[in-house]
C-alpha positions in Angstrom: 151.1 18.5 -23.2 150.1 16.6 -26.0 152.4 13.8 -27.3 152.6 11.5 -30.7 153.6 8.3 -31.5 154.2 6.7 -35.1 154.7 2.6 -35.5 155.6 1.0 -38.4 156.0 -2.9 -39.1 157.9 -5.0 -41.9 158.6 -8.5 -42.2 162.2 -8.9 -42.9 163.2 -12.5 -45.1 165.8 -12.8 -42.3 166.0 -14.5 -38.7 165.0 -11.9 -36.0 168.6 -12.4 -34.9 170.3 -10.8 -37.7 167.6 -7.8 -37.8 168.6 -7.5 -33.9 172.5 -7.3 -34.5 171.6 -4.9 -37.7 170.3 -2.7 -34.9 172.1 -3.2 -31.6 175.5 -1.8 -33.1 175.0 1.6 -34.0 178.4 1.4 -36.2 176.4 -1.1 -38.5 173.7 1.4 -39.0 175.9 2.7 -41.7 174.4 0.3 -43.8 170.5 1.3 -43.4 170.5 4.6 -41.3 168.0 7.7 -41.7 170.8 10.0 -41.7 173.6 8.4 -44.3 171.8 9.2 -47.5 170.4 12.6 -45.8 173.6 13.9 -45.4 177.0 11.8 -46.6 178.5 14.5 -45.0 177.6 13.8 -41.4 180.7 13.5 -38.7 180.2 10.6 -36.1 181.3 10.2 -32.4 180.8 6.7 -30.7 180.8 6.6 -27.1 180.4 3.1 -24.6 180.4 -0.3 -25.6 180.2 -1.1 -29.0 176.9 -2.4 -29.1 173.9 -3.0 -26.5 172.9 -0.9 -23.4 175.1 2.1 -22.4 176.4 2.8 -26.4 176.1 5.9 -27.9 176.5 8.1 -31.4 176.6 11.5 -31.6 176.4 13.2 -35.0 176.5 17.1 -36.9 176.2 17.6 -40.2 174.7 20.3 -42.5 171.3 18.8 -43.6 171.0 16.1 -40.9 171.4 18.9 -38.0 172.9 17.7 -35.2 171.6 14.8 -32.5 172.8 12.4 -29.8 171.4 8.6 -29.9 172.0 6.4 -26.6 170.4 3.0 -26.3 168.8 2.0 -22.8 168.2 -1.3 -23.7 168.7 -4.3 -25.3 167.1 -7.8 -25.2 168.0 -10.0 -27.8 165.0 -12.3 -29.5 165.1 -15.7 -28.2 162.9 -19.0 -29.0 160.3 -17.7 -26.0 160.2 -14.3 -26.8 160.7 -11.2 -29.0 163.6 -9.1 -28.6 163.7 -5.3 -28.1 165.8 -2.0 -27.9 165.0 0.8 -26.3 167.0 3.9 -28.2 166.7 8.0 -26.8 167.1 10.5 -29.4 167.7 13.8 -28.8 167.9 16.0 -31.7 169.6 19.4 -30.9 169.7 20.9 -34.1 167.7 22.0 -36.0 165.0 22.4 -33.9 165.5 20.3 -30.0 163.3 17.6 -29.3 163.5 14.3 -28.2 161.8 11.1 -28.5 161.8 7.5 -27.6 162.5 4.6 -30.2 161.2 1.3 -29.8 162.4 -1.9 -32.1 161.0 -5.2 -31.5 162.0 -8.5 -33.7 159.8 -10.9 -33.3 160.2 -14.5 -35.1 157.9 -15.7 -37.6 157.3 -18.8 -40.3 158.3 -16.2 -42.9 161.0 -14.1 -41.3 161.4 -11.9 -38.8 158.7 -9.2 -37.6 160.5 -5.9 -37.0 158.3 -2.8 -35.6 159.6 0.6 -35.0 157.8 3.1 -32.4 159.0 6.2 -31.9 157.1 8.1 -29.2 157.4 12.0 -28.1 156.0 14.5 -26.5 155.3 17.2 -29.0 157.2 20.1 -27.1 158.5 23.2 -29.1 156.5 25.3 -31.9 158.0 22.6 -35.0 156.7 19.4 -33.4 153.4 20.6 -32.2 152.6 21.9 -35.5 153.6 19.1 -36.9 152.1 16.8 -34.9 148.6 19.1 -34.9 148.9 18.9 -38.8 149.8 15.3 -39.0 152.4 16.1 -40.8 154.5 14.6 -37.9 152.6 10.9 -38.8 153.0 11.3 -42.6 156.6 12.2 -42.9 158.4 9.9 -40.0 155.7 7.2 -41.0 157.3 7.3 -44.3 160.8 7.7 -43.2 160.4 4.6 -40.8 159.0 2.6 -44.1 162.0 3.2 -45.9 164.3 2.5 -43.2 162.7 -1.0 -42.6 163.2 -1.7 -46.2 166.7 -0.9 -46.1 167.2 -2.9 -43.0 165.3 -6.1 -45.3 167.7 -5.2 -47.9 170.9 -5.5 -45.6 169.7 -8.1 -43.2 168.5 -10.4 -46.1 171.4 -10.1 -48.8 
């Protein structure tokens, strides 16, 4: 089975701390989500703590599809070392798939170094065209580009 992984990296004008929190709580991903301006319409269901390991969004709408988020970890930056959160995705509409997402914030003399991996293995006729293609790369490389400059955006105003 073949498998794909895209990474993208931004430096955010922010401390690594406030790009974690941006991320650790899905409810603030309101404010720089893939799936808001996709789809205003999308209905949400938070499970678990509000933030950190264990929480959990579920969402359905008519262009976003429906999906189910839950994040396995969470280690918040310190002065030693970066933090990271480990996020499962599992899409159910409209194709199923799943993949892992990987944020790191690292701090920096300018800001915070955010990177975004989302890894898969390219299972079902969609993603292993897609991925054959590279139209996989192109389109969630640019998605992910996007999203980091909308996390800049909220983290640094």
């Amino acid at each position: 089975m073949s498998s794909y992984e895209v990474v993208r990296s931004r430096t955010i004008p922010a401390s690594a701390e406030a790009a974690f929190e941006a991320v650790n709580a899905f409810k603030n991903w309101d404010h720089w989500s893939p799936w808001e301006a996709v789809d205003p319409s999308v209905s949400k269901r938070y499970e678990g703590p509000e933030s950190g390991a264990g929480s959990q969004i579920h969402w359905e709408g008519k262009k976003a599809g429906a999906a189910h988020l839950e994040m396995l970890s969470s280690t918040p930056p310190s002065e030693e070392s970066a933090g990271s959160i480990e996020i499962r995705l599992h899409y159910l509409r409209p194709f199923e798939s799943t993949n892992l997402n990987r944020f790191t914030f690292e701090s920096t003399p300018t800001g915070a170094l955010v990177s975004w991996t989302i890894t898969g293995d390219s299972e079902g006729f969609m993603t292993k065209a897609m991925t054959k293609t590279g139209v996989l790369q192109k389109i969630m490389g640019k998605d992910i580009e996007k999203r980091l400059q909308q996390l800049a955006a909220h983290v640094s105003a």
